[in-house]
C-alpha positions, -999 to 999 in steps of 0.1 A, spaced: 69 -234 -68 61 -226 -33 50 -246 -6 20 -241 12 38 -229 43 59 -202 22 23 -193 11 19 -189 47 49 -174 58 45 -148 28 6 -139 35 17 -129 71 48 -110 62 23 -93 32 -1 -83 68 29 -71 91 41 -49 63 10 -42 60 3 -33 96 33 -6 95 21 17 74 -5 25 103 27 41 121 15 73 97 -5 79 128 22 84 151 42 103 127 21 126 100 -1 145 117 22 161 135 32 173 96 3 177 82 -3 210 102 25 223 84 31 210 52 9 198 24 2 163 16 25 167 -17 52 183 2 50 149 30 49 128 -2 82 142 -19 105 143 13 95 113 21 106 99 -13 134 120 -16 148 104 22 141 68 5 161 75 -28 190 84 -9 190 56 9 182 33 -20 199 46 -45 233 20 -34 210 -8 -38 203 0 -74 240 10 -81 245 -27 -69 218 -46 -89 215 -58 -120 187 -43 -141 201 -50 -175 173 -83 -168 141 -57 -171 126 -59 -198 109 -27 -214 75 -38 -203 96 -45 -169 101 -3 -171 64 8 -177 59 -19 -147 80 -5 -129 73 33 -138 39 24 -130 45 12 -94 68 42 -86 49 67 -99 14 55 -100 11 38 -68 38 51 -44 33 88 -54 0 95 -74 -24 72 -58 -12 86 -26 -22 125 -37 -54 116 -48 -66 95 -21 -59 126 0 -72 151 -23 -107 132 -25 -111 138 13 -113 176 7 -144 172 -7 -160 163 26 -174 127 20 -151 107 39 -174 75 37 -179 80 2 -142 78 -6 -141 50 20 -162 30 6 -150 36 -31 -114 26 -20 -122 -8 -8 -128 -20 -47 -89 -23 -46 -92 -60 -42 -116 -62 -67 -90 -48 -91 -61 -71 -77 -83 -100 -83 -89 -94 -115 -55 -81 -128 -40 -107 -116 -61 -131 -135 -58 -114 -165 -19 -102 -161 -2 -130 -138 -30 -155 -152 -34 -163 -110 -62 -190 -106 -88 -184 -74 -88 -216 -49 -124 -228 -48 -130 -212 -12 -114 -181 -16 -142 -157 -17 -150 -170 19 -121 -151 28 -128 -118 2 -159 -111 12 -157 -112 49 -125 -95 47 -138 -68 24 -172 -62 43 -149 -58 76 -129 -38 63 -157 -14 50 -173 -16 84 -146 -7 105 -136 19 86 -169 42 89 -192 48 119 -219 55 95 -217 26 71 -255 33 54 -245 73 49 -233 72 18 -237 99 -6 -225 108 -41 -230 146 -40 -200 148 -62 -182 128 -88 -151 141 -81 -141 126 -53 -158 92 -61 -135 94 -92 -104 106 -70 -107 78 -50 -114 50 -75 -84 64 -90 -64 58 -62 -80 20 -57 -67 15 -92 -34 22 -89 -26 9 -59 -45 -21 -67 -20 -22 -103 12 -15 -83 2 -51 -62 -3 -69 -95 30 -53 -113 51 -53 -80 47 -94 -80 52 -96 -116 84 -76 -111 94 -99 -83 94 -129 -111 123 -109 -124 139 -90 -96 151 -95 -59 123 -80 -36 152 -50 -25 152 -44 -60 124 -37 -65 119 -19 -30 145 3 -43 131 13 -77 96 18 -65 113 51 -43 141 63 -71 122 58 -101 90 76 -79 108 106 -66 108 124 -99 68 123 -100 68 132 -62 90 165 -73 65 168 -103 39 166 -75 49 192 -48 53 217 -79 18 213 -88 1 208 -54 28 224 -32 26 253 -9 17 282 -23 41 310 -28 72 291 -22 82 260 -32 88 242 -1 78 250 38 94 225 56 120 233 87 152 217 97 131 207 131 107 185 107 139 161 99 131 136 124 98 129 119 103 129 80 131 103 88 108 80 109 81 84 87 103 76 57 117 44 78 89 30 97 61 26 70 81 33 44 113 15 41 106 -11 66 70 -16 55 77 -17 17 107 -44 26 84 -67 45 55 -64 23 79 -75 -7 94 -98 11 61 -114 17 48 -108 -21 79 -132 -38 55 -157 -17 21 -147 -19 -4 -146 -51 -12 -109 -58 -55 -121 -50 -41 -130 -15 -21 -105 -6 -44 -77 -14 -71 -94 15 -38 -98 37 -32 -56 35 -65 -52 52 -43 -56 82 -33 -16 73 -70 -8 87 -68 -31 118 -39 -14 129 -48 20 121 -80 12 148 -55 -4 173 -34 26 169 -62 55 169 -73 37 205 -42 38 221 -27 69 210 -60 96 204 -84 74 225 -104 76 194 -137 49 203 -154 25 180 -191 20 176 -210 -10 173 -204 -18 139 -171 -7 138 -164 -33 160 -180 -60 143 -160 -53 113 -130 -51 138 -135 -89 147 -146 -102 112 -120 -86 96 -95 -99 123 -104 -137 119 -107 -132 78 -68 -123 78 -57 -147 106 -76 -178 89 -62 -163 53 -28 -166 70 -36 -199 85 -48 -212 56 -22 -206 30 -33 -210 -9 -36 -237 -32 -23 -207 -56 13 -214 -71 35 -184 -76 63 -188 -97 95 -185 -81 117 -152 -76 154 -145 -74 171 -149 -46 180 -126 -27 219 -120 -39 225 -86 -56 214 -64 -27 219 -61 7 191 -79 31 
């Protein structure tokens, strides 16, 4: 079982992780003038497969069970790859706050997965944390928090899509880790996910041809592989072996917070009012989630032998 400071320790390693994948704002734009989001999506996965792909050679998956595989299918597939298409498909319907707002159900959909699937008991004064943590998150997010519209179902349903899968690859990714080291499972999430990204850029790719990218794009798709990829996924593992599924998906509401810290320093991009009171209330929700810990005991995962660290 772990203690209440590995609870600790893994809720802030969860919110670094976390954090990382802002780094997408140093490195996609820069792509997404070129390529299509489907296009991003596959090199990226096809970088982190190479890379992996030792790991995997080195593990021993003869453990995972065949409910292990649609677990794992699931998070590569589902969350790494399609979740990420249709999140950015729902904002080419213009209603960025409504697909905003619709994403944030994502903790909604941990919490109760992982009550019904890791049978993961609340602590009394969890919500205290969840719903500050959730509104903050909303708030900072939008500078228009009351206009929301539903013109359209389609991108309401694209993006509660998206929720739900990421929301299941949290759940399934720290049932996996009951099973498998967390590189492990870093590892399959990009090999088993490549073959849906490749699915992907064939259906959503650039038209015409099948790919657009240029040998000059190969450092940027390398960073962006690394830095909130690789690095990101490692950490936030790392962190899940410790963490309950409920309180890690409040600790990757740091992803927001940095994006804000980020679009300040690097596009001079301003807050308004209530973007800024959802900066600091989401700010002190995580930092006293992390102080905290959780009365919640996870069920101890492999160590950390079959892979390298």
């Amino acid at each position: 079982m772990s203690s209440p400071n590995a609870v600790r320790k893994g809720t802030l390693l969860v919110a670094f992780g976390s954090s990382l994948w802002a780094t997408d704002l140093i490195f996609r734009p820069e792509l997404a003038e070129a390529l299509t989001a489907a296009e991003v999506v596959f090199w990226e996965h096809l970088i982190l497969a190479l890379i992996c792909l030792p790991i995997l050679l080195r593990s021993d998956l003869r453990r995972l069970t065949r409910r292990d595989w649609i677990s794992v299918a699931l998070v590569g597939a589902g969350a790494s790859v399609v979740a990420t298409v249709l999140f950015t498909e729902a904002f080419s319907y213009g209603e960025p706050t409504t697909v905003v707002l619709l994403q944030k159900v994502q903790p909604l959909v941990v919490i109760v997965g992982a009550r019904i699937m890791l049978g993961e008991r609340l602590k009394p004064n969890f919500w205290l944390y969840a719903i500050p943590a959730i509104v903050g998150a909303y708030l900072l997010s939008t500078p228009a928090p009351s206009e929301v519209t539903l013109a359209s179902f389609t991108p309401a349903l694209l993006s509660i899509g998206a929720a739900t899968l990421w929301g299941l690859g949290t759940v399934l990714g720290r049932g996996l880790l009951n099973t498998i080291p967390f590189m492990t499972q870093t590892a399959l999430r990009f090999v088993v996910g490549f073959p849906m990204a490749a699915i992907m850029l064939g259906a959503f790719g650039p038209e015409g041809r099948l790919v657009e990218a240029r040998l000059s794009d190969t450092p940027i798709l390398l960073a962006l592989a690394l830095v909130p990829g690789l690095i990101a996924v490692s950490l936030y593992y790392r962190g899940l072996t410790q963490t309950p599924a409920s309180t890690a998906t409040l600790a990757e509401l740091a992803f927001p917070l940095s994006a804000v810290v980020l679009g300040l320093i690097l596009f001079d991009d301003p807050l308004v009012g209530s973007q800024w009171i959802g900066f600091v209330v989401l700010g002190l929700s995580i930092t006293a989630l992390g102080l905290a810990g959780s009365r919640t005991q996870p069920v101890l995962v492999p160590e950390e032998t079959a892979t390298p660290a």
